[in-house]
C-alpha positions in Angstrom: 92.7 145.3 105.9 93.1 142.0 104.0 92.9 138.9 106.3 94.4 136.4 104.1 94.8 135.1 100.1 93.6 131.5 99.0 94.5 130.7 95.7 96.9 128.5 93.3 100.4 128.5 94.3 102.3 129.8 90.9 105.6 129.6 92.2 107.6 129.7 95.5 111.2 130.7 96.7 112.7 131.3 99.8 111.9 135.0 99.6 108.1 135.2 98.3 105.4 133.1 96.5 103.4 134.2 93.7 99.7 133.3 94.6 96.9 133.3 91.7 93.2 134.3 92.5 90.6 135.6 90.8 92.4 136.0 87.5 95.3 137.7 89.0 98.8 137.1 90.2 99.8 138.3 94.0 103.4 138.3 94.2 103.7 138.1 98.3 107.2 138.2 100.7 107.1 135.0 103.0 109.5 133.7 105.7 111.8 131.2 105.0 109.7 129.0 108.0 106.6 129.4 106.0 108.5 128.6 102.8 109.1 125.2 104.3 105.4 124.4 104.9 104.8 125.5 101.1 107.3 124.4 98.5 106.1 121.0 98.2 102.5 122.8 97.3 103.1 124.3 94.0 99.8 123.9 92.0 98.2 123.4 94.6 95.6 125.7 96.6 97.0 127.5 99.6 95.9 129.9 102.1 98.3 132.8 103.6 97.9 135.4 106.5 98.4 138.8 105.0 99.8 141.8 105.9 99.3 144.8 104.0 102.0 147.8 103.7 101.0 150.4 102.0 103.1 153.2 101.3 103.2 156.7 99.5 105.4 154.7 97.1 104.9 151.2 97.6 102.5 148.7 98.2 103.7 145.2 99.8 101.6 141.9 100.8 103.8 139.9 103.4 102.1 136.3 104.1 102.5 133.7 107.0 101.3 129.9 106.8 99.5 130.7 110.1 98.0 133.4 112.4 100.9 132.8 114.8 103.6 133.7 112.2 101.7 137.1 111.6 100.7 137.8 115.4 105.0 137.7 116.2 105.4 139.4 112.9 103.3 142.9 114.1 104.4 142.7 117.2 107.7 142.9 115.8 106.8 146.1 113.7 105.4 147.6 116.8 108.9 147.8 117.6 110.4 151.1 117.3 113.4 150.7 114.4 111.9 146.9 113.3 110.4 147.5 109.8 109.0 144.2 108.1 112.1 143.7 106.5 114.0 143.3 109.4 110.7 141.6 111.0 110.6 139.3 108.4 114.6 138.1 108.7 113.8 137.5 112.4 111.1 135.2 111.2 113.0 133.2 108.8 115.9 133.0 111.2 114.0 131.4 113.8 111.0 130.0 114.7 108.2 131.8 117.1 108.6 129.6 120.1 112.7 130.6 119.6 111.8 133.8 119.1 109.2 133.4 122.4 112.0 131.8 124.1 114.9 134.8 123.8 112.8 137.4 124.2 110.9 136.2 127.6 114.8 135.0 128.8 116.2 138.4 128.0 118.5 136.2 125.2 119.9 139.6 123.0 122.6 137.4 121.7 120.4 134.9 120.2 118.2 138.0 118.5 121.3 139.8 117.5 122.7 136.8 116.0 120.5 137.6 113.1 121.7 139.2 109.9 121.6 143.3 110.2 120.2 143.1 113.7 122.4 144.7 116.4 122.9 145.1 120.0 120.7 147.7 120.4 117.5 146.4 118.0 118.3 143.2 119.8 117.5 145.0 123.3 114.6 147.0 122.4 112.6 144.4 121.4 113.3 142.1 124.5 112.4 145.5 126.4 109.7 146.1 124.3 108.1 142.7 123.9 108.7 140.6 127.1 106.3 142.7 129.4 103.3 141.7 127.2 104.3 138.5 126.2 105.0 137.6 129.9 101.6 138.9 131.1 99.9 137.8 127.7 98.1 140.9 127.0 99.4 141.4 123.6 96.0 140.0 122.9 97.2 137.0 120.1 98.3 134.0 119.8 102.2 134.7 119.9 101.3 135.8 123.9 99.4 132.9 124.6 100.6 130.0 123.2 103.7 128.0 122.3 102.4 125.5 119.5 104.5 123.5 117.9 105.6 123.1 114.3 103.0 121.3 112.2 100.3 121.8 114.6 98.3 123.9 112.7 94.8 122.5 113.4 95.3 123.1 116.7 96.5 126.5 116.6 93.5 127.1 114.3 91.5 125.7 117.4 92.7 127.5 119.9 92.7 130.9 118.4 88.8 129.9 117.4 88.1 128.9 121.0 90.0 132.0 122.6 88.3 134.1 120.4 84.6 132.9 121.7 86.2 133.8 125.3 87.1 130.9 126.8 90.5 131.0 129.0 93.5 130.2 126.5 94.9 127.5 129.8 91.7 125.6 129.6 91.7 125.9 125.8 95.2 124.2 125.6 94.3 121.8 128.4 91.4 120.5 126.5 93.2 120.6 123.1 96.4 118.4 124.8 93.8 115.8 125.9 92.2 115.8 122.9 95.0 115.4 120.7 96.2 112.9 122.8 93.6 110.8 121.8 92.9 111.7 118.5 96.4 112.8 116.6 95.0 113.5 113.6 91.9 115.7 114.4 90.3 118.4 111.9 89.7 121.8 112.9 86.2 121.7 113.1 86.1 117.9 115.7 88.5 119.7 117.9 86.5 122.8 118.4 83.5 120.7 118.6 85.0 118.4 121.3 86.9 121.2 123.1 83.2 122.5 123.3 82.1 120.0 125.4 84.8 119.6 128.0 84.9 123.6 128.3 
């Protein structure tokens, strides 16, 4: 399974972004949410979260700006009926704490108020989804953690601190008091301080 693409951004649209790497051009369906965090990058070096679909007759690469974007993505898919198309128009319609948010309040309205979803998608993926995202033992990110837009180096953090098995409320506790001493914080000095309060 890939993990993820770094490479020049060639171009970028709403839809997908053509990625350059090793002498070759990915051509990769985004959401319109990570399309914001990119389209002021072209030229530039980016990194996306891949998922791979492989079929008898196709072959797709769908990316996300961040880990959390693809954890809500494939636990979309897990969905019986939600393919990544469909996944993917979820995704650009709303964020992932929106998403979180209907889902966990039993909001089918707000799910079916996306294009080509109806009553019944809407439904199945509350009653699909909410049991693991309200007990957190979907085992990702998109369970654990509500970050919020731009956050990234935190979410990086916290996924790296989970990940070496510390408690993700104690993660997030020692991230919030970090960050609210130090905004502006790299990856690697959060982890490093998180280390020593955990």
């Amino acid at each position: 399974m890939y993990e993820y693409i770094s490479g020049r951004l060639v171009a970028v649209n709403p839809a997908e972004a053509i990625v350059e790497t090793g002498g070759f051009g990915y051509r990769i369906f985004i959401t319109v949410n990570t399309f914001s965090r990119l389209q002021k990058s072209a030229g530039e070096t980016v990194k996306l979260y891949l998922y791979h679909q492989l079929r008898e007759d196709d072959e797709s690469f769908f990316g996300f700006a961040d880990t959390l974007e693809r954890e809500a993505f494939l636990l979309l898919i897990s969905v019986s009926g939600v393919g990544p198309a469909v996944a993917r128009m979820i995704l650009s319609a709303m964020t992932v704490d929106e998403l979180r948010s209907a889902i966990l309040s039993e909001n089918a309205a707000r799910i079916k108020s996306v294009k080509g979803i109806g009553l019944k998608t809407a439904q199945r993926i509350i009653v699909d989804l909410k049991d693991k995202l309200a007990k957190g033992v979907a085992g990702d990110t998109f369970a654990g953690f509500s970050v919020p837009s731009g956050s990234a180096e935190r979410e990086e953090a916290a996924v790296a601190l989970v990940s070496l098995g510390f408690a993700k409320p104690a993660v997030e506790k020692a991230l919030d008091r970090i960050l609210a001493d130090a905004p502006g914080e790299s990856v690697e000095n959060l982890i490093k301080k998180a280390l020593k309060i955990l």
